[in-house]
DRENPA-3360 file (N, C-alpha, C; in nm, 2 decimals, always signed):
BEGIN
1 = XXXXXXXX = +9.55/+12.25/+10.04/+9.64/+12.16/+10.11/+9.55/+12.05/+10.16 ~ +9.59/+11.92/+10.15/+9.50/+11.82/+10.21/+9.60/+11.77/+10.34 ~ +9.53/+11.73/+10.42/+9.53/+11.70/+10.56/+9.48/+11.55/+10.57 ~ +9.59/+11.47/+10.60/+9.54/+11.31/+10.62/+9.58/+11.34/+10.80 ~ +9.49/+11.22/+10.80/+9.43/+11.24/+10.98/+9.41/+11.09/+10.95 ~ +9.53/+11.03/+11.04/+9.51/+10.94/+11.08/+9.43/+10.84/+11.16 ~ +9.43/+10.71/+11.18/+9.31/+10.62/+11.28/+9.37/+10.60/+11.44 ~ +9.34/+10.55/+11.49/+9.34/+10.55/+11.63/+9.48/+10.47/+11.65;
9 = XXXXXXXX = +9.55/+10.51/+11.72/+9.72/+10.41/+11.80/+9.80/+10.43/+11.70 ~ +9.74/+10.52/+11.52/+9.87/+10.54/+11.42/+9.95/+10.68/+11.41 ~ +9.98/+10.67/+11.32/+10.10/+10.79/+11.32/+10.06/+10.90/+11.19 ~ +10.14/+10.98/+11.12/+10.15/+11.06/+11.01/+10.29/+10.95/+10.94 ~ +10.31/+10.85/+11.04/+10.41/+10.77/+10.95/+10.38/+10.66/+10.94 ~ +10.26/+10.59/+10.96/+10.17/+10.47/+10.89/+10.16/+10.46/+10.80 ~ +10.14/+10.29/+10.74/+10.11/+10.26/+10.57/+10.06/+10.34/+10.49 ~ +9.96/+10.40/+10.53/+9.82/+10.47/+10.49/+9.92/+10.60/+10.42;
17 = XXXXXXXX = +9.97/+10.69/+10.55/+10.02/+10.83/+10.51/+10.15/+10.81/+10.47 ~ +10.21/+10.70/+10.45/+10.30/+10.68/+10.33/+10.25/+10.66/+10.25 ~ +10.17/+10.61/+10.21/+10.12/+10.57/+10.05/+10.08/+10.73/+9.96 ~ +9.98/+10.77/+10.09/+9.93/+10.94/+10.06/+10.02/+11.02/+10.02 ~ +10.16/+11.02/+10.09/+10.27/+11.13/+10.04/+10.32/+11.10/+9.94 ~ +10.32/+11.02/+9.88/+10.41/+10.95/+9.78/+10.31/+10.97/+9.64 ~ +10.16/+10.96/+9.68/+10.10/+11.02/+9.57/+10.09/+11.18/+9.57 ~ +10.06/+11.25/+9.64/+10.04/+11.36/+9.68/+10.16/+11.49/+9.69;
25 = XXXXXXXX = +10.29/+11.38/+9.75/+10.33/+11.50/+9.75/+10.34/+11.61/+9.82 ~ +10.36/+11.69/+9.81/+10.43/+11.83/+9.87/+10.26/+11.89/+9.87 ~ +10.14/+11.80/+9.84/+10.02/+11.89/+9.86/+9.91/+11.85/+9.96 ~ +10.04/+11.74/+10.07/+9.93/+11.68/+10.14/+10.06/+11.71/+10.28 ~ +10.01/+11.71/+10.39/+10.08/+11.69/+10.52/+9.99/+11.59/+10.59 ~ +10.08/+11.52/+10.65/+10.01/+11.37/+10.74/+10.08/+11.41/+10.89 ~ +10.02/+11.50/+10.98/+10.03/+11.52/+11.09/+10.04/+11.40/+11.21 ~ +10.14/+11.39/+11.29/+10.12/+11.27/+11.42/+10.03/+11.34/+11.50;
33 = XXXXXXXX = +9.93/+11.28/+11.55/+9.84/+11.33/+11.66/+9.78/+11.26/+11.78 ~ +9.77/+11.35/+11.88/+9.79/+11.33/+12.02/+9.67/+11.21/+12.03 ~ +9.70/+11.11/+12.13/+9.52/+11.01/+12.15/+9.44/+11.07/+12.23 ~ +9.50/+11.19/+12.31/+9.37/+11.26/+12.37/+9.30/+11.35/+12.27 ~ +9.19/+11.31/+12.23/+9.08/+11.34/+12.15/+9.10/+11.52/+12.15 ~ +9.07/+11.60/+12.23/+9.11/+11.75/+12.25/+9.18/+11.80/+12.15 ~ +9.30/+11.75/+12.23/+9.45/+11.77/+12.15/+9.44/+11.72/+12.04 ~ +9.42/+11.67/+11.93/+9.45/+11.60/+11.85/+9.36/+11.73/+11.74;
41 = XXXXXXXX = +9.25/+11.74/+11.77/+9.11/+11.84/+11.74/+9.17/+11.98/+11.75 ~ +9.24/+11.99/+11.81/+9.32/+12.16/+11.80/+9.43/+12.15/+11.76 ~ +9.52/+12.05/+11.73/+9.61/+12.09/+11.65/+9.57/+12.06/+11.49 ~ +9.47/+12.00/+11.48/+9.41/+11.99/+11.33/+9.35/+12.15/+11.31 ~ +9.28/+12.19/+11.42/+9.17/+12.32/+11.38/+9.31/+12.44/+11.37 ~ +9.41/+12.42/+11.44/+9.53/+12.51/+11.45/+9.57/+12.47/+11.27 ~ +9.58/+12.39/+11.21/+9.63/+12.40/+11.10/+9.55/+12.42/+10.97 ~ +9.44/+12.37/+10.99/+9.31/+12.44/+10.91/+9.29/+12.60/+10.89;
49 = XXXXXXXX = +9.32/+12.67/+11.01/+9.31/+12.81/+11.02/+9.44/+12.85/+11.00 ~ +9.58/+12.78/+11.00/+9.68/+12.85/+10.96/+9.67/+12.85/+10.75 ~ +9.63/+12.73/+10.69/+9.62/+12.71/+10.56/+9.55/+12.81/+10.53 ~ +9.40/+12.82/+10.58/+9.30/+12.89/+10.52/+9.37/+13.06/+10.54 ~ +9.39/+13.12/+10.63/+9.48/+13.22/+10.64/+9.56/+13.27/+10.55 ~ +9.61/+13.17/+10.46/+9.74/+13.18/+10.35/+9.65/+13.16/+10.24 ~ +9.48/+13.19/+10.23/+9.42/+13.17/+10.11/+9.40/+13.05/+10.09 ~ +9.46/+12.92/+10.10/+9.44/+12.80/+10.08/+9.35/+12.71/+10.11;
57 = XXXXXXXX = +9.28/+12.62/+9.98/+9.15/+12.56/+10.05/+9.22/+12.40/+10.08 ~ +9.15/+12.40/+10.21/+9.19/+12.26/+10.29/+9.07/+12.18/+10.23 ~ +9.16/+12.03/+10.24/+9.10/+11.89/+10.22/+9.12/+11.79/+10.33 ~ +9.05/+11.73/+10.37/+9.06/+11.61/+10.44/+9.05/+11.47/+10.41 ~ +9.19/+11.43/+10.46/+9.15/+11.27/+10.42/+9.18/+11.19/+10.58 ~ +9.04/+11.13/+10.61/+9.05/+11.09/+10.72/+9.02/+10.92/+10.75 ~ +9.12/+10.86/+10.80/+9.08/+10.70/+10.80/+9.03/+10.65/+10.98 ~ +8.95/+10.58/+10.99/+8.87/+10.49/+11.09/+8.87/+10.64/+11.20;
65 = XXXXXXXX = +8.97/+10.66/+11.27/+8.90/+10.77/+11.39/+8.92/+10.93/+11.32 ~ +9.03/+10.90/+11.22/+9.05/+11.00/+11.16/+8.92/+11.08/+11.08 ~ +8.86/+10.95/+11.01/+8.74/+10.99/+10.98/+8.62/+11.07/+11.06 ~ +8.64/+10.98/+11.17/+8.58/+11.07/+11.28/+8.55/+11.21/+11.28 ~ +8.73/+11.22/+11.29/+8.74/+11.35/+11.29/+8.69/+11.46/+11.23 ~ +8.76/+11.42/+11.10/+8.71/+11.46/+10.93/+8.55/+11.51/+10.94 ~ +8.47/+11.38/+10.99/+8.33/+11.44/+10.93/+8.33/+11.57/+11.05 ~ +8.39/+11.58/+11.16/+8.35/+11.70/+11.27/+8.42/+11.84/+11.22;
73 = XXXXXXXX = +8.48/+11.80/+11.16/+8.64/+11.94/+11.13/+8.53/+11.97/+10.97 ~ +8.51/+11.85/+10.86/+8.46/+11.95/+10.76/+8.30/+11.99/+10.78 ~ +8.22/+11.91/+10.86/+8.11/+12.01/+10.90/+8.09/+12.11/+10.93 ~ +8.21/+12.14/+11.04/+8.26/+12.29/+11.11/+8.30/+12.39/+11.01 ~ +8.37/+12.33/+10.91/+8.50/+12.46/+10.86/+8.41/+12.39/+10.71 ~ +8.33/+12.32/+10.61/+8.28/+12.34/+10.49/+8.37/+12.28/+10.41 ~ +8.44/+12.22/+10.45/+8.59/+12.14/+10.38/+8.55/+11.98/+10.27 ~ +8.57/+12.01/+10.23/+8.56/+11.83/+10.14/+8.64/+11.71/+10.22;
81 = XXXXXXXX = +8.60/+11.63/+10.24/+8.65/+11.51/+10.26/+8.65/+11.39/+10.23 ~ +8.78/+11.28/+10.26/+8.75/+11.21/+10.22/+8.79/+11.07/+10.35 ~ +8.69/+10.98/+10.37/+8.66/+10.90/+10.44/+8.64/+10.76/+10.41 ~ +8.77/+10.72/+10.46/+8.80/+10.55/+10.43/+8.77/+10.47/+10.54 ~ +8.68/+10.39/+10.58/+8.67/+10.30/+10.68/+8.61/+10.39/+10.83 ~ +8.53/+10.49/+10.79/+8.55/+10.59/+10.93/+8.45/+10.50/+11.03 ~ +8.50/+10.61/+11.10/+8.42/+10.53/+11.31/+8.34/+10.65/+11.30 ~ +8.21/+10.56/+11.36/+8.15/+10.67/+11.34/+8.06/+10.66/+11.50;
89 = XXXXXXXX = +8.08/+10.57/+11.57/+8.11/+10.53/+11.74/+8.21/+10.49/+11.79 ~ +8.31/+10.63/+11.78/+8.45/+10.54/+11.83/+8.43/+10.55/+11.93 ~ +8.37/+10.63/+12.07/+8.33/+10.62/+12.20/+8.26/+10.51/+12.27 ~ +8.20/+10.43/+12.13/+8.14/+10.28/+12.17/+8.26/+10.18/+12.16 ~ +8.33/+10.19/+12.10/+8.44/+10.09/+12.05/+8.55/+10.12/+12.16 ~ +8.63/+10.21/+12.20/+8.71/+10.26/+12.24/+8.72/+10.25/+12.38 ~ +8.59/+10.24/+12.42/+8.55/+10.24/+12.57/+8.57/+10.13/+12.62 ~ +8.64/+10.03/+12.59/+8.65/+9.89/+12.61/+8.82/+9.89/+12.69;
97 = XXXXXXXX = +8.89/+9.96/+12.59/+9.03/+9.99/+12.55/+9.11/+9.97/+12.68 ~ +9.10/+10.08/+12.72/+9.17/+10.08/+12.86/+9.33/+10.14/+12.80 ~ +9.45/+10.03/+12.82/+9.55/+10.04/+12.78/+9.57/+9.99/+12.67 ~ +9.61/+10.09/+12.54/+9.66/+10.12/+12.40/+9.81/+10.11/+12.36 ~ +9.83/+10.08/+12.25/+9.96/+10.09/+12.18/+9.99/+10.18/+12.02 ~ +10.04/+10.21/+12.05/+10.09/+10.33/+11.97/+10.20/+10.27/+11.84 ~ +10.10/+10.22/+11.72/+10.20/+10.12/+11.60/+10.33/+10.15/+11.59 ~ +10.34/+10.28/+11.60/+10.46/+10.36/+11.52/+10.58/+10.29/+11.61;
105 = XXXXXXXX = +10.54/+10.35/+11.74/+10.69/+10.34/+11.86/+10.67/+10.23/+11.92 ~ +10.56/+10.17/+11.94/+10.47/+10.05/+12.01/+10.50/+10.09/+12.20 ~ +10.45/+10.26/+12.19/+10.42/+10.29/+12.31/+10.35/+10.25/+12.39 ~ +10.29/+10.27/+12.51/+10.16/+10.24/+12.53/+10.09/+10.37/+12.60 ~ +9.99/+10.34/+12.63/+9.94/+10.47/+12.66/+9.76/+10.42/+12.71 ~ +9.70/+10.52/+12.78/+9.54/+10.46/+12.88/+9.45/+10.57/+12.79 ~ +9.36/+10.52/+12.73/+9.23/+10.56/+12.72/+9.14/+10.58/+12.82 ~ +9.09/+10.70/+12.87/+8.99/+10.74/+12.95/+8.86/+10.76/+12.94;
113 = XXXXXXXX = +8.78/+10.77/+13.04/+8.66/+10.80/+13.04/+8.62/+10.98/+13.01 ~ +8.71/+11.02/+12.99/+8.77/+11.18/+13.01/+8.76/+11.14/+12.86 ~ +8.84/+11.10/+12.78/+8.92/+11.06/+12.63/+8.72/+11.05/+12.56 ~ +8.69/+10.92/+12.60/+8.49/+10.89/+12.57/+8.44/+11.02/+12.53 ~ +8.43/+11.11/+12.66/+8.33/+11.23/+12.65/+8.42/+11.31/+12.59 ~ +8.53/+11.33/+12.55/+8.58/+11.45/+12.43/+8.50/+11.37/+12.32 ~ +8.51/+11.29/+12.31/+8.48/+11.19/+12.17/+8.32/+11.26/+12.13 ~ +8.23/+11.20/+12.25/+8.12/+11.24/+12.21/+8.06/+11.38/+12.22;
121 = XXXXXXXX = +8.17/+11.47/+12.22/+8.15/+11.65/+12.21/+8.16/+11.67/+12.13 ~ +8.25/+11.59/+12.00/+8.23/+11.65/+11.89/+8.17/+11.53/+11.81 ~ +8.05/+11.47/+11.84/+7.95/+11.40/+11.80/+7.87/+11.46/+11.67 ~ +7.85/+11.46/+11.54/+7.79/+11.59/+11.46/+7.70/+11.51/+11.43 ~ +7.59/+11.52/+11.50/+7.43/+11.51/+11.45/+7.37/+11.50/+11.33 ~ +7.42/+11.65/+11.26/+7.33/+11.72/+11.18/+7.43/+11.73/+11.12 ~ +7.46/+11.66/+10.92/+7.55/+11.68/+10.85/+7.54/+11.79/+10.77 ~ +7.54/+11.90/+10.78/+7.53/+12.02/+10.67/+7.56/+11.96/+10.47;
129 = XXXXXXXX = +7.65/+11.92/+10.48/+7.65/+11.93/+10.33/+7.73/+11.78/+10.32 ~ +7.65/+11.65/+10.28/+7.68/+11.54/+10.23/+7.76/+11.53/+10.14 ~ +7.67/+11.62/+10.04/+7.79/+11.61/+9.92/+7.95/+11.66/+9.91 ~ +7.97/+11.70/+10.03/+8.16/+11.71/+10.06/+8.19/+11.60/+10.05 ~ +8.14/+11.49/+10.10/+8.22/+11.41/+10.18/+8.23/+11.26/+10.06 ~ +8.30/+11.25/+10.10/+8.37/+11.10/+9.92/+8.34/+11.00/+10.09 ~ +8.28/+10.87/+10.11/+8.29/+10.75/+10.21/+8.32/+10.65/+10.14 ~ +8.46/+10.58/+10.15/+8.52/+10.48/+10.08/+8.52/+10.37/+10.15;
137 = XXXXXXXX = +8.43/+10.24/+10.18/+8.44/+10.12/+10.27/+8.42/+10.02/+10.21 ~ +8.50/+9.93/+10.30/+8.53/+9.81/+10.28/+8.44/+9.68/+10.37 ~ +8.33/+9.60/+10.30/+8.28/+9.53/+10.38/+8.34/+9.43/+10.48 ~ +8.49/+9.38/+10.44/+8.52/+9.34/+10.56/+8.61/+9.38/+10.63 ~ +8.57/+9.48/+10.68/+8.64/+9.56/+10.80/+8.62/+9.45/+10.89 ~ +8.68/+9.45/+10.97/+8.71/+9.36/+11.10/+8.66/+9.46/+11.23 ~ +8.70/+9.54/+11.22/+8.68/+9.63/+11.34/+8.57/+9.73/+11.35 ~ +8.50/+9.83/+11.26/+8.34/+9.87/+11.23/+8.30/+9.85/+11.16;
145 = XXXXXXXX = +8.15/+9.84/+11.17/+8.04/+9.83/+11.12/+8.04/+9.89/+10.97 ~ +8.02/+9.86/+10.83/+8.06/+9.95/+10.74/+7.89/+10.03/+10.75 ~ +7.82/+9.95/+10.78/+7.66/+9.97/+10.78/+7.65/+10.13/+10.86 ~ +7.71/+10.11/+10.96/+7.70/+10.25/+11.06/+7.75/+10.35/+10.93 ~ +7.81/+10.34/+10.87/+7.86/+10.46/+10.78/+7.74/+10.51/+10.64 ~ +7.68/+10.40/+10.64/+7.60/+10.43/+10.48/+7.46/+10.47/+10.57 ~ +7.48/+10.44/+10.73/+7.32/+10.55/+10.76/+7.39/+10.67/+10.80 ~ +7.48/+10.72/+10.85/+7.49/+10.84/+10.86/+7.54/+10.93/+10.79;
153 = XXXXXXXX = +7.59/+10.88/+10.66/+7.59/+10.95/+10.51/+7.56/+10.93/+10.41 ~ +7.40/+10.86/+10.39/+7.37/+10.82/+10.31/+7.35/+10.93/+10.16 ~ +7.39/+11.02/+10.18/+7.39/+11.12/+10.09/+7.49/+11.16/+10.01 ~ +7.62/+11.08/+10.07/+7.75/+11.13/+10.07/+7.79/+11.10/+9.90 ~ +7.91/+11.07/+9.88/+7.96/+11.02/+9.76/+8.02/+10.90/+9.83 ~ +7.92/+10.77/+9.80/+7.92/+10.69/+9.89/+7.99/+10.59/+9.79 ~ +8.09/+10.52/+9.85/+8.12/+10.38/+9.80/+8.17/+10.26/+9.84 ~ +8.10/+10.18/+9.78/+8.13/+10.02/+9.90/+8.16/+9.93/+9.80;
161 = XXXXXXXX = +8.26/+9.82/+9.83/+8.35/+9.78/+9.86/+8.36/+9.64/+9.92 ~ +8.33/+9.50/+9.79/+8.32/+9.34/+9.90/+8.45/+9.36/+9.94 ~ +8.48/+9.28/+10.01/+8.56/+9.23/+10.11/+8.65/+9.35/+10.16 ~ +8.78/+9.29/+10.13/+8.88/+9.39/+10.22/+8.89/+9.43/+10.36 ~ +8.92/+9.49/+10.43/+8.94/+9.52/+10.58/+8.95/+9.64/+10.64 ~ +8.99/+9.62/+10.73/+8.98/+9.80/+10.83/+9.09/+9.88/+10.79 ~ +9.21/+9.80/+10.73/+9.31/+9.93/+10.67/+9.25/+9.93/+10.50 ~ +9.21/+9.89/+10.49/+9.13/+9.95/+10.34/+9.24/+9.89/+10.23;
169 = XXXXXXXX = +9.17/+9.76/+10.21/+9.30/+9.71/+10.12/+9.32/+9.77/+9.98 ~ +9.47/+9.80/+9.93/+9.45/+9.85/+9.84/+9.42/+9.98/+9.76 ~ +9.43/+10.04/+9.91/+9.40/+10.22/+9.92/+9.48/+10.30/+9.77 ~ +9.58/+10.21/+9.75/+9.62/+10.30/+9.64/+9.59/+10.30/+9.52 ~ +9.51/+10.20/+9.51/+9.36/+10.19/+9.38/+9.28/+10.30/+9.38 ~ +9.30/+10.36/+9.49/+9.14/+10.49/+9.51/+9.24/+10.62/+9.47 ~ +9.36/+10.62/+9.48/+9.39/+10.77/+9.47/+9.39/+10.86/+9.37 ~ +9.35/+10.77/+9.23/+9.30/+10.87/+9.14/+9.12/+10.91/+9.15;
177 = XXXXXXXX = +9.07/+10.85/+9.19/+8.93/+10.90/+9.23/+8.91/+10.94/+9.38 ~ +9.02/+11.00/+9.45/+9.01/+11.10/+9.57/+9.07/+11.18/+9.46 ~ +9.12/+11.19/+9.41/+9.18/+11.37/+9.37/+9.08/+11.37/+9.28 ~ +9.02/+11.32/+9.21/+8.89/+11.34/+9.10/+8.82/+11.44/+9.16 ~ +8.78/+11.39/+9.30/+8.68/+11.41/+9.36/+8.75/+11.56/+9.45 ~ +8.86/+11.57/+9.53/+8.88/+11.69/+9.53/+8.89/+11.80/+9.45 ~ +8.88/+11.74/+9.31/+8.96/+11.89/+9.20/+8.80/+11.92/+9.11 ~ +8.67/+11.84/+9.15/+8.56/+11.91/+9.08/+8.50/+11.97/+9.20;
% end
C-alpha cells in the first residue's frame, strides 16, 4: 500500500492526492493530517503498522512537509519512498508562520513553538538506506531550497528538474517512474 502524505496547510484532497488516486487507485490512501506535527506522525505510524500487520509492504509518497515526514517514517520502518519538493528545515521555514490556512476548508489555524520542537524530534541525521528513497525536485520552487535536498541525499535516486515550482509542475509526468521505482 502506498501512503501519500501530504505538504503543510493541504489535505488527502489536494491537486497532488487527486492526481495520485486516479493513477493509483485502490493501491494508494491519501490520509488528511493533523498540523500538529505529533498527531500527524502517529496517525501515519498507526497506519504503517496496521498495513504491515496484514503482511503488506508500505510505500511513501511524500511532498514538501510530507516529505519530511517520509524521510523520518521510512528511516524508521525501512520503507521506500518517494519525495517531491521535500522540506527538509521545515522548523526553519515554519517558525515564521504564526497563523496558517488550511487550502482545503481555508481554516485557519496557529503554528507553535511546541509545533518547531515536534518538528525537530524527528530531525533524522543519519540516513540508513539512501537507496529507498526516489528525490524528485524542481529548481524553481519558490518556497525551499532544492539544494538543501541533494546535500542530505545525495545518495538517493536523485532527480532534478529546471524550472517548475513548489507544487511540482507536472507531477503526472513522474508517475510512471514512481511505480518503476516502487515495483524493482
Amino acid at each position: 500500500m502506498i501512503i501519500y502524505i501530504h505538504g503543510f496547510g493541504s489535505s488527502g484532497y489536494g491537486g497532488k492526492a487527486t492526481l495520485f488516486k486516479k493513477f493509483f487507485k485502490n493501491d494508494i490512501i491519501t490520509p488528511s493530517l493533523s498540523y500538529v506535527p505529533t498527531l500527524a506522525i502517529d496517525t501515519l505510524e498507526q497506519l504503517i503498522k496496521a498495513f504491515q500487520s496484514k503482511g503488506e509492504e508500505v510505500k511513501l509518497i511524500g511532498s514538501s512537509l510530507g516529505g519530511y515526514y517520509s524521510i523520518y517514517l521510512a528511516n524508521k520502518y525501512n520503507l521506500k519512498a518517494v519525495l517531491i519538493n521535500p522540506a527538509i528545515f521545515p522548523y526553519k521555514i515554519l517558525d515564521k508562520i504564526g497563523m496558517a490556512k488550511n487550502y482545503f476548508d481555508e481554516t485557519s489555524f496557529e503554528i507553535t513553538s511546541k509545533h518547531m520542537q515536534q518538528l525537530k524530534q524527528i530531525d533524522v541525521n543519519s540516513i540508513k538506506n539512501e537507496k529507498n528513497f526516489l528525490t524528485l525536485l524542481q529548481t524553481g520552487d519558490e518556497v525551499l531550497d532544492y539544494k538543501q535536498a541533494i546535500k542530505k541525499l545525495p545518495n538517493s535516486h536523485l532527480e532534478v528538474y529546471e524550472g517548475g515550482n513548489h507544487s511540482f509542475y507536472k507531477i503526472e509526468n513522474y508517475f510512471l517512474k514512481i511505480d518503476s521505482f516502487f515495483n524493482k
